[in-house]
N, C-alpha and C positions, 0 to 999 in steps of 0.2 A: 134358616135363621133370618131375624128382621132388622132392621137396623137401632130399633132401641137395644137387640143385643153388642150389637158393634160399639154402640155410645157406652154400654155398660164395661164393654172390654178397653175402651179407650182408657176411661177412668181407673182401672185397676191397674193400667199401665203408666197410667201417671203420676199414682199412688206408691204404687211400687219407686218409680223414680225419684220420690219423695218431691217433684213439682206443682207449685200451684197452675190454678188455671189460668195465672194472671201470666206467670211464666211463658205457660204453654203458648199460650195464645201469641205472646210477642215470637217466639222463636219461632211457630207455625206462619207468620204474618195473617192471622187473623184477630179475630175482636173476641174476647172475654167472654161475652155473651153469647154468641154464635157457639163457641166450644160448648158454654155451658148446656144449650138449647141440641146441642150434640151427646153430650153425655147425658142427657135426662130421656131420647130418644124424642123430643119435641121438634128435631131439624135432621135429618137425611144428610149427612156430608156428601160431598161429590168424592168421586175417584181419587180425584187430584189431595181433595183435603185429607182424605183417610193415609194417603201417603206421605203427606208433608206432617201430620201428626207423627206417624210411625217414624220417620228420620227422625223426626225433633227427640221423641222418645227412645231411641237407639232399641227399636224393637227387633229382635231379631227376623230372617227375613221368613221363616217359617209362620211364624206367629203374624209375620202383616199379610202373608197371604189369607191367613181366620179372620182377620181383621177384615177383610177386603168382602171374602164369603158371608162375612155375616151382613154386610152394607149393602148385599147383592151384587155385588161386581165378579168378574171373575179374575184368580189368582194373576199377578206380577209375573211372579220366579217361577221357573221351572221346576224342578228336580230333577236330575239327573243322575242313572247309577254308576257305578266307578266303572262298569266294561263299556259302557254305550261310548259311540264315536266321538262325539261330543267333549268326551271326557282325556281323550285317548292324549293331547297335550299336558295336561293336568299329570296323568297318569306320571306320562315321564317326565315330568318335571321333579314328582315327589320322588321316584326313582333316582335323580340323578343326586337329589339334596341325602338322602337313604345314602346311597355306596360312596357319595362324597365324604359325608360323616365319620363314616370308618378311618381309626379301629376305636369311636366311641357310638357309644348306644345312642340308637335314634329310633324314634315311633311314631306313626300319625294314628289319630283319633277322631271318632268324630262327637261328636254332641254331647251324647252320654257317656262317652269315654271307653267306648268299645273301641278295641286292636284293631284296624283296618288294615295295616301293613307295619312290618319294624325291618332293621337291617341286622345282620349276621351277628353284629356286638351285643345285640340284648340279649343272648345265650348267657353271658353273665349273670344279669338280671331274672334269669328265667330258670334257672339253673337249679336244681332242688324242687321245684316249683310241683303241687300235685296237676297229673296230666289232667284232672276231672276239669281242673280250671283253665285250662286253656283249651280244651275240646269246644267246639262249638265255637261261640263270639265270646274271647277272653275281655275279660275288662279293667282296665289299670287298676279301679279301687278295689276290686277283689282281688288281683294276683297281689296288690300292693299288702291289704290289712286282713284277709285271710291268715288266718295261724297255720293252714301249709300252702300257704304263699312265702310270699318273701318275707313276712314277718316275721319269720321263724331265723332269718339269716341280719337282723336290721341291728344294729351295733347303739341305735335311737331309736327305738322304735316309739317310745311313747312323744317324743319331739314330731315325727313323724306323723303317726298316727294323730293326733292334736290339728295339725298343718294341713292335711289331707282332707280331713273333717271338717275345719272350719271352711277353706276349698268350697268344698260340694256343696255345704250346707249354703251358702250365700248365694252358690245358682241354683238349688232346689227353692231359695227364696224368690227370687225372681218368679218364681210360676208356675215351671217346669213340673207336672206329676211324675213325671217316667225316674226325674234326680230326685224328686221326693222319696219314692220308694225305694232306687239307689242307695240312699244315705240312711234310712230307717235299717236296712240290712245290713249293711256295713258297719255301722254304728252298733251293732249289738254283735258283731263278733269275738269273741274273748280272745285275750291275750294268746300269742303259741305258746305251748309247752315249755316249763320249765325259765320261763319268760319271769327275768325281776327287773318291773317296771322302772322308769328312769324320770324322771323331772322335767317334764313339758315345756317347764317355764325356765329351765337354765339358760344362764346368757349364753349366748356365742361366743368362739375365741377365734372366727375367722370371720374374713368379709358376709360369709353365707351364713342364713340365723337358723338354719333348717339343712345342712346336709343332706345324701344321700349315702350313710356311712353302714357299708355290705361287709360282711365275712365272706371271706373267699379262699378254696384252698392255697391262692397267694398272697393269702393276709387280707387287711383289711381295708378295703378302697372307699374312696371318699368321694361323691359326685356333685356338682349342682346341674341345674337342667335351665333352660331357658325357653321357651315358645315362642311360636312362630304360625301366622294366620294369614292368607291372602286377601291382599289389599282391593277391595271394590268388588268384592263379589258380588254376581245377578244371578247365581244360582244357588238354590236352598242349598246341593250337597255339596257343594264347595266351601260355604259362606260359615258350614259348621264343623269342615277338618283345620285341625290343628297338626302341627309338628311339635312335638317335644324333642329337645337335642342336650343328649346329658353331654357334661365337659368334668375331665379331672379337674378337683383340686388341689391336688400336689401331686409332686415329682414320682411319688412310690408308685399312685395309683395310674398315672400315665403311662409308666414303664411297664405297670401289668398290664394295662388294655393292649398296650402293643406288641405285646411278647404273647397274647393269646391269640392276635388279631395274627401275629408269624405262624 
């Protein structure tokens, strides 16, 4: 790759962040023109610049190492796989956040939103669930809007399904091909069986505008989730797991998670 490709990828990243170049330039602490003479492949960035772009641009670290390759430099960040030594504090760290969690559901993910690890309480969640989709690398949007996923048991599904969607579709804009074609399949699964669709658009009557409201053989539990991402990452596979950590919303649904978790 040359570096008028690098100027060409700067721009689409800027583009995407809806900033001018007049922005850019002050938050990079460079000149206007220099960008510009950047993005037209008229001027070679240095190392340093291609990186002070990429901060400025909250590019993810994946994508600044393309950035860096195509400028001719070679990548920042490593990548690191979850067994390598390296990794082996990370490791237990998410372990320790996992069985702390208990008796509510918890999952990390990473980028695409494939299962890397969950804790003992997402048997709830997983429950009914057809084994084809969890064989191999499950993946939250499919176990989620799969009609013999969990769709089939979601008391909201079309609230849901809506919430999920708009979700991906915003990081498949960003860039990403891999959430592109994510969302293009998911997006075209039909409702489960026997499924009469509900109002996307109905208010909320709780703090949460989007539940996680399941059928359960102990009725019917109500969750929100909240995420969680490590702060300062220099490594690509770190920089793109997430934790999700579901929490009851009421008293009934607490009382089940703990009485399954006994």
């Amino acid at each position: 790759m040359n570096d008028t490709h690098a100027g060409a990828l700067l721009r689409q990243w800027r583009r995407r962040r809806k900033v001018s170049q007049l922005e850019l330039s002050l938050l990079a602490e460079t000149s206007a023109r220099h960008l510009s003479y950047v993005e037209t492949g008229r001027s070679r960035p240095s190392r340093a610049m291609v990186l002070r772009l990429a901060e400025a641009l909250e590019v993810p670290l994946r994508e600044r190492n393309t950035l860096l390759l195509a400028a001719g430099y070679a990548p920042a960040y490593r990548e690191s796989r979850p067994g390598e030594e390296g990794m082996a504090a990370i490791s237990a760290a998410l372990a320790t956040m996992l069985s702390a969690h208990e008796p509510y559901p918890a999952v990390v993910v990473d980028r695409l939103w494939n299962v890397v690890t969950g804790n003992t309480a997402m048997a709830v969640l997983m429950d009914g669930v057809d084994p084809a989709l969890t064989a191999a690398t499950p993946n939250v949007f499919r176990l989620t809007l799969h009609p013999r996923g969990l769709a089939g048991r979601l008391v909201n599904y079309g609230q849901v399904r809506a919430l999920f969607l708009r979700r991906l579709r915003r990081q498949a804009d960003a860039g990403d091909a891999a959430l592109r074609e994510l969302y293009e399949e998911v997006s075209r699964y039909p409702p489960p069986e026997g499924h009469h669709d509900d109002d996307a658009r109905q208010m909320p009557d709780g703090p949460i505008q989007v539940p996680l409201r399941v059928r359960t053989p102990l009725g019917e539990l109500s969750m929100f989730s909240t995420m969680a991402t490590f702060g300062s990452p220099a490594d690509v596979t770190l920089s793109e797991l997430a934790i999700e950590l579901f929490y009851p919303l009421d008293e009934v649904t607490d009382a089940a998670l703990r009485h399954l978790a006994s």
